[in-house]
TORKOL-4160 file (C-alpha; in steps of 0.2 Angstrom, whole numbers, padded with zeros to 4 digits, m for minus):
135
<pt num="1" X="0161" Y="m0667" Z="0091"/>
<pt num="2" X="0173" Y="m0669" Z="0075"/>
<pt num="3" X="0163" Y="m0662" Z="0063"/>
<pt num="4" X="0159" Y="m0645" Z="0075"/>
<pt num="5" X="0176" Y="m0643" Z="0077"/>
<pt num="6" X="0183" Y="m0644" Z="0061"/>
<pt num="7" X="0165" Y="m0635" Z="0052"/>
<pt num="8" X="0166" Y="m0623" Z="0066"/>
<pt num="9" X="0185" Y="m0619" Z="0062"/>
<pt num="10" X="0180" Y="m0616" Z="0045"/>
<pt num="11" X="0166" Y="m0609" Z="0046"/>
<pt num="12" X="0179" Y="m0594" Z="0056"/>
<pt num="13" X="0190" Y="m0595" Z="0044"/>
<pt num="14" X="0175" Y="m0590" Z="0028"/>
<pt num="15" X="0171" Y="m0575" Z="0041"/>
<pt num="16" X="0188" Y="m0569" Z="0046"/>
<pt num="17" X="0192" Y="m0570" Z="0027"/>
<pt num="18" X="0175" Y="m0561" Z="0022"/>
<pt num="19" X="0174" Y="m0549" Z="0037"/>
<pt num="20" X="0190" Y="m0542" Z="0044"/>
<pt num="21" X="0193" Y="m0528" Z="0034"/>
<pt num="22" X="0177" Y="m0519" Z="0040"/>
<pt num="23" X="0184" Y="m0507" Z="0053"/>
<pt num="24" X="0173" Y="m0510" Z="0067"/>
<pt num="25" X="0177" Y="m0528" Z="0066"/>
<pt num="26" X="0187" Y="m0532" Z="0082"/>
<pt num="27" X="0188" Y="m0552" Z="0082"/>
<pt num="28" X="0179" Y="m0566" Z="0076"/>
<pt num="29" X="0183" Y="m0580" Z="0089"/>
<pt num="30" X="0174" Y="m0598" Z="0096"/>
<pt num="31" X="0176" Y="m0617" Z="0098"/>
<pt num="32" X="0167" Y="m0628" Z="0088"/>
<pt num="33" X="0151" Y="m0620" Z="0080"/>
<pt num="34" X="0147" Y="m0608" Z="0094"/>
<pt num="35" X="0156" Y="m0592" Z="0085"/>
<pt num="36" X="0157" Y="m0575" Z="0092"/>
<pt num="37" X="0159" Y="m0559" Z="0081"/>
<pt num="38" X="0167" Y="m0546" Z="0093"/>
<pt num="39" X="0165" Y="m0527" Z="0088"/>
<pt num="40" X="0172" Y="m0510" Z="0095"/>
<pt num="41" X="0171" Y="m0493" Z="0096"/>
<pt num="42" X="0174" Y="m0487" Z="0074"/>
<pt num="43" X="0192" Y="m0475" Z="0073"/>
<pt num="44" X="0184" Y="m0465" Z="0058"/>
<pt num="45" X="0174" Y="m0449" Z="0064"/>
<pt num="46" X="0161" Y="m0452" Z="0054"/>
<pt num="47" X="0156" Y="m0468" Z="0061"/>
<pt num="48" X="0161" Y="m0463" Z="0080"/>
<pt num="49" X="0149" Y="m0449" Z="0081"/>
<pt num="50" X="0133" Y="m0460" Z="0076"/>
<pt num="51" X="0142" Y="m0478" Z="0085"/>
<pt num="52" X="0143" Y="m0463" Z="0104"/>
<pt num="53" X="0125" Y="m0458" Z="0100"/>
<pt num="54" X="0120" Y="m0475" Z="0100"/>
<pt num="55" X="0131" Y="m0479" Z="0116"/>
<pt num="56" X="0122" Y="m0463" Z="0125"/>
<pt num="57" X="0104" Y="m0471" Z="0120"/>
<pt num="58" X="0109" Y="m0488" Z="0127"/>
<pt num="59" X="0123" Y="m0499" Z="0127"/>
<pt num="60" X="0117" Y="m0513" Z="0115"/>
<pt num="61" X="0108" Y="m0503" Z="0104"/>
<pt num="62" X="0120" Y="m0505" Z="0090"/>
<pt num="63" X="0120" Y="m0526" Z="0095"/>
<pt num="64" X="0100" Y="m0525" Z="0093"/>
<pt num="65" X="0100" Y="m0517" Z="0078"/>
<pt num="66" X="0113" Y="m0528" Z="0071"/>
<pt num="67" X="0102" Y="m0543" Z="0076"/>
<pt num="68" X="0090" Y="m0535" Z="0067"/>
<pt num="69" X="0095" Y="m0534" Z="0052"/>
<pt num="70" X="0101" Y="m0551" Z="0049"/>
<pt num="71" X="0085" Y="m0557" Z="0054"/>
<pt num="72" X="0073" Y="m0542" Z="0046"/>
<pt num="73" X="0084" Y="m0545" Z="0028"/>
<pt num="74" X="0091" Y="m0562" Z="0029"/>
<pt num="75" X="0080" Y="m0574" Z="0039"/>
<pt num="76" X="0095" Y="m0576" Z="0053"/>
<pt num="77" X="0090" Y="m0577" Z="0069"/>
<pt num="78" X="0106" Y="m0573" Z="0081"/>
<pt num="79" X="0108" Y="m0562" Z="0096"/>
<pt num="80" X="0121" Y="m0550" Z="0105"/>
<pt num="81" X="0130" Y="m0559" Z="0121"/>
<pt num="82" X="0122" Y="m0557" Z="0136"/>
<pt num="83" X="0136" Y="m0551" Z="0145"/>
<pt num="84" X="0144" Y="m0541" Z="0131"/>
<pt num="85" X="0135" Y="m0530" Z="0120"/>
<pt num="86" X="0146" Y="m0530" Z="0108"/>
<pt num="87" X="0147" Y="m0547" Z="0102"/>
<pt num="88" X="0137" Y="m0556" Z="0092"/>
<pt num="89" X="0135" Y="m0574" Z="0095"/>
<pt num="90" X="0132" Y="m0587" Z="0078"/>
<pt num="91" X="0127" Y="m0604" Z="0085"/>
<pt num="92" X="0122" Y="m0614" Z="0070"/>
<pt num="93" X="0116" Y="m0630" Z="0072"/>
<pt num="94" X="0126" Y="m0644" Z="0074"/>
<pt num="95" X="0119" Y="m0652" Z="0058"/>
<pt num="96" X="0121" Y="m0634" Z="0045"/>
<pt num="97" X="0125" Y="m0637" Z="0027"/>
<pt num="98" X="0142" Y="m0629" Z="0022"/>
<pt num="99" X="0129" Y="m0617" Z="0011"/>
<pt num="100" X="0118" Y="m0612" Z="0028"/>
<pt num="101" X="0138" Y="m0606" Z="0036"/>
<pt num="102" X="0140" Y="m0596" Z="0017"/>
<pt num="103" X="0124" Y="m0590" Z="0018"/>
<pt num="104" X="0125" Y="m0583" Z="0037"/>
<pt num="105" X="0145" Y="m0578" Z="0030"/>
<pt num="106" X="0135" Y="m0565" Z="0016"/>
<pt num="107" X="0123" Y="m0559" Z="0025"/>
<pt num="108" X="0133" Y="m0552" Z="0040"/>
<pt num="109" X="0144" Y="m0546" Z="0026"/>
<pt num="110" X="0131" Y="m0538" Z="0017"/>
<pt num="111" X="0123" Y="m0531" Z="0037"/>
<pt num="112" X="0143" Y="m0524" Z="0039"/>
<pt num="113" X="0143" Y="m0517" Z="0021"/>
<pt num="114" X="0129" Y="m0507" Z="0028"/>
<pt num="115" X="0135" Y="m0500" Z="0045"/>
<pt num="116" X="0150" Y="m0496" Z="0037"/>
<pt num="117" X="0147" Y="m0487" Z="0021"/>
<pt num="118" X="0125" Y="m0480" Z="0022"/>
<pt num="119" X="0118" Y="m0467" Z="0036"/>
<pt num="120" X="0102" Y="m0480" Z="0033"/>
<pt num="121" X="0107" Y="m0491" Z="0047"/>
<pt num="122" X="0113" Y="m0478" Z="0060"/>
<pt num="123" X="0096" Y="m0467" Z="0056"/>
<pt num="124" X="0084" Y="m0482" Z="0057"/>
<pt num="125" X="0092" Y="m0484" Z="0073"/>
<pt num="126" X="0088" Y="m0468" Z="0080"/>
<pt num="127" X="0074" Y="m0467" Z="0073"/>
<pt num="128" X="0070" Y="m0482" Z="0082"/>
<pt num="129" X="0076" Y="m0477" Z="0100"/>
<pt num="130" X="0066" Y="m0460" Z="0095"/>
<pt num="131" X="0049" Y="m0470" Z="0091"/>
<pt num="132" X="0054" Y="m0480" Z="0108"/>
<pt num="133" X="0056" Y="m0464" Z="0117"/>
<pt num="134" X="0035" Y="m0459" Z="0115"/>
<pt num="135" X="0029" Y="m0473" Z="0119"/>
């Protein structure tokens, strides 16, 4: 219990430090090694028009697509809070090396990097939804 308080606390700390500068970054909050990345609506036009369109084609669209990606590109298996779409839930286990927590720390870094700053990840998403749409 120790060790997933103190790891956990940094392991916060590594994604605050790497992660709160992207805008749609709301909190990164938790107790012990269950961590939850909360996100909100983006201020820039640019990124509010595609983060509405996702909201019109379902509510945890841009969750999923988050999920994703860290799995898709990094191996990570995570997943969007049930009763809040807009958080993403890191629950590592209880025996991670600090270089798993670094690892997990890039690769959401690397995930934002892409929402924030490529069309890729808003137009893979709707392309998505779109491919869903005829089935």
């Amino acid at each position: 219990a120790e060790r997933a308080l103190e790891v956990g606390e940094e392991f916060r700390t590594l994604l605050r430090e790497k992660i709160s500068g992207y805008e749609m970054v709301a909190d990164v909050r938790g107790m012990g090694f269950f961590t939850g990345i909360a996100f909100h609506a983006p201020r820039s036009l640019a990124l509010r028009l595609s983060f509405q369109a996702f909201q019109r084609i379902h509510p945890a669209l841009f969750g999923q697509m988050l999920v994703m990606r860290m799995f898709r590109e990094h191996g990570i298996l995570t997943q969007i809070c049930g009763n809040n779409f807009m958080v993403l839930k890191a629950a590592p286990p209880l025996n991670a090396s600090p270089e798993s927590l670094e690892r997990f720390v890039f690769a959401i870094d690397q995930v934002l990097g892409l929402v924030h700053s490529s069309t890729r990840f808003w137009q893979d998403a709707l392309s998505l939804a779109a491919r869903a749409a005829r089935i």
